[in-house]
C-alpha positions in Angstrom: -44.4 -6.0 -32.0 -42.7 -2.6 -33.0 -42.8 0.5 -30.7 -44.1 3.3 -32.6 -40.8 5.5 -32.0 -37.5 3.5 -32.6 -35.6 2.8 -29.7 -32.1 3.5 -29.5 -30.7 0.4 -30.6 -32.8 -2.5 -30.2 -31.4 -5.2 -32.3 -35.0 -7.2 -32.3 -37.0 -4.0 -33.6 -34.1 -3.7 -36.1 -34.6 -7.3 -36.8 -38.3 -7.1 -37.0 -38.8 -3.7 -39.2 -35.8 -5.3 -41.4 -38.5 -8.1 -42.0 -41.4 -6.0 -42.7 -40.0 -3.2 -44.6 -37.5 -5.5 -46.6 -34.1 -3.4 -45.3 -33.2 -1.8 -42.1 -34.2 2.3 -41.3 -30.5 3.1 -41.3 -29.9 1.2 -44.4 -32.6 3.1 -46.3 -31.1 6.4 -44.9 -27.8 5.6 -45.9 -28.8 4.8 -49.5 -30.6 7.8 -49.5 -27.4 9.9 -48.5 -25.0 8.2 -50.9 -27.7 8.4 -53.6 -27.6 12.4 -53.7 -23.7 12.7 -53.0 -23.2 10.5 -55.9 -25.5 13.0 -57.8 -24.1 15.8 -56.6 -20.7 14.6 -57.7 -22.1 14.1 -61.4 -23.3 17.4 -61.2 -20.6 19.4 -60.4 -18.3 17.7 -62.1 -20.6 18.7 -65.5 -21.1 21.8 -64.4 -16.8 22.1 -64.0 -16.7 20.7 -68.1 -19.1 23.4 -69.1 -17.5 26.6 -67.3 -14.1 25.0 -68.4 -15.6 25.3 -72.1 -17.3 28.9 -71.9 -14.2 30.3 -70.4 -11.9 29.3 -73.0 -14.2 30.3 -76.0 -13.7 27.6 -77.6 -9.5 27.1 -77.5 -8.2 24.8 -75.5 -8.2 26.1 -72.2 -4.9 26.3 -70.4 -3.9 24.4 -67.5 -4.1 27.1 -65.1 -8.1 28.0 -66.5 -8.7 24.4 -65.2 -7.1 24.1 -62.0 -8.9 27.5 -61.0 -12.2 26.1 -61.9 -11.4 22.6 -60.1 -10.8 24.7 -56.8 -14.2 26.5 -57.2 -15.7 23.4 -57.6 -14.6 22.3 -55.1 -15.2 24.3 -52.1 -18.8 24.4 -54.0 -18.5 20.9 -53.4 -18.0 21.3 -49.6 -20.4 24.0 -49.4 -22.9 22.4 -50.9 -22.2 19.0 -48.8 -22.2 20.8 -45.6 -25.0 22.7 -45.9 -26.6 19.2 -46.9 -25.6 17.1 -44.2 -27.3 19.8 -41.8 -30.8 19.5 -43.4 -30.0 15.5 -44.2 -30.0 14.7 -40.1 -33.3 16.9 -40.0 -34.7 14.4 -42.9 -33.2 12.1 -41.5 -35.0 11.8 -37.8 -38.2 13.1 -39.7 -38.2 10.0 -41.5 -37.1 7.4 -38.9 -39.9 9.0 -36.3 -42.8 9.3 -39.2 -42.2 7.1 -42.3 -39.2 3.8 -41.2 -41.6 2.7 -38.3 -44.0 0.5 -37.7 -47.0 1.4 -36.0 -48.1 -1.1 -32.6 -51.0 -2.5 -34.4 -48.6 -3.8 -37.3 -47.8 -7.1 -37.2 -45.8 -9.4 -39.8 -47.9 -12.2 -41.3 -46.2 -15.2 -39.0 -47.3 -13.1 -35.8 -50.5 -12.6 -37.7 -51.2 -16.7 -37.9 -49.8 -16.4 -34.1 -52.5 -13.9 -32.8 -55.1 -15.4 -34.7 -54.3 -19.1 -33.4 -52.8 -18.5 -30.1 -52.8 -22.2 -29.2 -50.5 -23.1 -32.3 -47.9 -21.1 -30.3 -48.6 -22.8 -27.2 -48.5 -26.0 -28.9 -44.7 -24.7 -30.3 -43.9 -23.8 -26.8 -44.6 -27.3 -25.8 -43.0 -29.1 -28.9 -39.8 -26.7 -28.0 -39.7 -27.7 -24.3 -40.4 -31.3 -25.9 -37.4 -31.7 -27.6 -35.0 -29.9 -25.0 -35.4 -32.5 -22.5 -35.1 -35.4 -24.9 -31.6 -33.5 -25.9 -31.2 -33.2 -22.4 -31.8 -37.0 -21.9 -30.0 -37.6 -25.6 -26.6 -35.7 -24.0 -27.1 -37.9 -20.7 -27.4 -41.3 -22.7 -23.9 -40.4 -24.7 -22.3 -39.4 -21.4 -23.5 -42.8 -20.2 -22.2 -44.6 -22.4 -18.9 -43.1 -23.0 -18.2 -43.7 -19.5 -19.0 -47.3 -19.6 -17.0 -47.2 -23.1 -14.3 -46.1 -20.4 -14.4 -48.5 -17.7 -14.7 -51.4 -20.0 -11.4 -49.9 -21.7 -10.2 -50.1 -18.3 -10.9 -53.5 -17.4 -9.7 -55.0 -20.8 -6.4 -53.2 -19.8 -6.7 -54.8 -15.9 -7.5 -58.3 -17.8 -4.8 -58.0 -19.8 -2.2 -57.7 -17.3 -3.8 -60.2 -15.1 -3.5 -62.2 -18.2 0.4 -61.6 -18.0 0.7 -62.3 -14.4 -0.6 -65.9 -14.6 1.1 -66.5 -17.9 4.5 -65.8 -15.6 3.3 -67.8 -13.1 2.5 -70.8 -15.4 6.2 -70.1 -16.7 7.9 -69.6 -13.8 6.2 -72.8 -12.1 7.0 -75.0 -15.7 10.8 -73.4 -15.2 10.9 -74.8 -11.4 9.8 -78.2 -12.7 12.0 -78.7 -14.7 14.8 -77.8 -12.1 13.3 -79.8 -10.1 12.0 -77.7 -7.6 9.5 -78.6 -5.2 6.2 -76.5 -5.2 5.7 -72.9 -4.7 5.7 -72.8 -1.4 9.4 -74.0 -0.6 10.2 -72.6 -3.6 9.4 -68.8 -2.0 10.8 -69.8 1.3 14.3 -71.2 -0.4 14.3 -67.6 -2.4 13.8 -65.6 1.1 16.2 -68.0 2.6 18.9 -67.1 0.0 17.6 -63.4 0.1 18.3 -63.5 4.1 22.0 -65.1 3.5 22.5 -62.6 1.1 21.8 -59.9 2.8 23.9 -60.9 5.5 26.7 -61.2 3.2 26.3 -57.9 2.0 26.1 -56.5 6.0 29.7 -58.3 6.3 31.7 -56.9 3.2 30.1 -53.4 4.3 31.4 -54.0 7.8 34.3 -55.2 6.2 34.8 -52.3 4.1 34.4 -49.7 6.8 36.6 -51.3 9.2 39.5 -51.3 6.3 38.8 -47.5 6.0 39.1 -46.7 9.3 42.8 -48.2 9.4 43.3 -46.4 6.0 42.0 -43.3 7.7 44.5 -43.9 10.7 47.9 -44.7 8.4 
């Protein structure tokens, strides 16, 4: 509902008298404004043609008749515009207090039905309230299921290297079959075995290679 004085600038009064009155206060004000500048404009601007024709009796008036009229129409112009725009902000609160409000016991015709049948709002309330929490539950479900969406991504991905892994097994067991290898078991321990000798081998050349360096560093 509209205050009966309008506020200083509260959108939702705005909203509401823009609704009811089919434009806005300022709107209307500004039209108004515009609407006797342009008028003044056409005014003076015929008024200028006819002292241009008067004064040069019926010749064609020299350049220096016209520019002399031009300026005196002008600062009529600004007088005439200044002296306006004082009483136009006069009007101009005169009509936004008195005429571009709405009085308190206006309503528009949907808050009309609403004050009339004050359960249908109650009833909209509900519905509203309604339908956020199945949007509520609607946003949860999708959340849901893009997260499953996700962990069955995931375990594809974890099958599919398992997958791998046993496929390299079954290879590498065929390979050792056919090499004649005994099971997996001794196969392992004849791999660390080798590793272990290995290793030592390469503790002997590096124990080899420092002592050479020492002599090197001595000669």
């Amino acid at each position: 509902m509209a205050e009966s004085k309008v506020s200083g600038g509260s959108e939702s009064l705005q909203l509401y008298e823009a609704q009811f009155f089919g434009f806005t206060p300022e709107t209307c004000t500004l039209r108004i404004h515009n609407a006797f500048r342009d008028s003044l404009n056409y005014i003076l601007s015929a008024v200028e043609s006819v002292f241009v024709k008067r004064l040069s009796l019926g010749q064609d008036p020299p350049a220096d008749l016209r520019l002399a009229v031009h300026e005196s129409t002008q600062k009529l112009r600004q007088f005439l515009q200044e002296r306006f725009q004082v009483m136009f902000e006069r009007m101009k609160g005169m009509l936004m207090e008195r005429v571009l409000t709405i009085p308190h016991n206006v309503l528009l015709p949907e808050h009309q039905l609403q004050q009339k049948h004050p359960e249908a709002r109650e009833e909209l309330m509900k519905l509203q309230e309604s339908t956020a929490k199945l949007l509520q539950a609607y946003e949860a479900e999708v959340c849901a299921k893009q997260a499953l969406l996700a962990e069955l991504e995931e375990q594809r991905e974890i099958q599919k290297h398992l997958d791998e892994t046993l496929s390299w097994i079954q290879e590498l067991r065929m390979s050792w079959r056919r090499e004649g290898v005994g099971s997996i078991q001794d196969s392992i321990r004849h791999m660390i075995e080798t590793v272990s000798q290995l290793q030592d081998m390469v503790g002997k050349i590096k124990k080899h290679n420092n002592t050479l360096e020492e002599i090197a560093g001595v000669i």
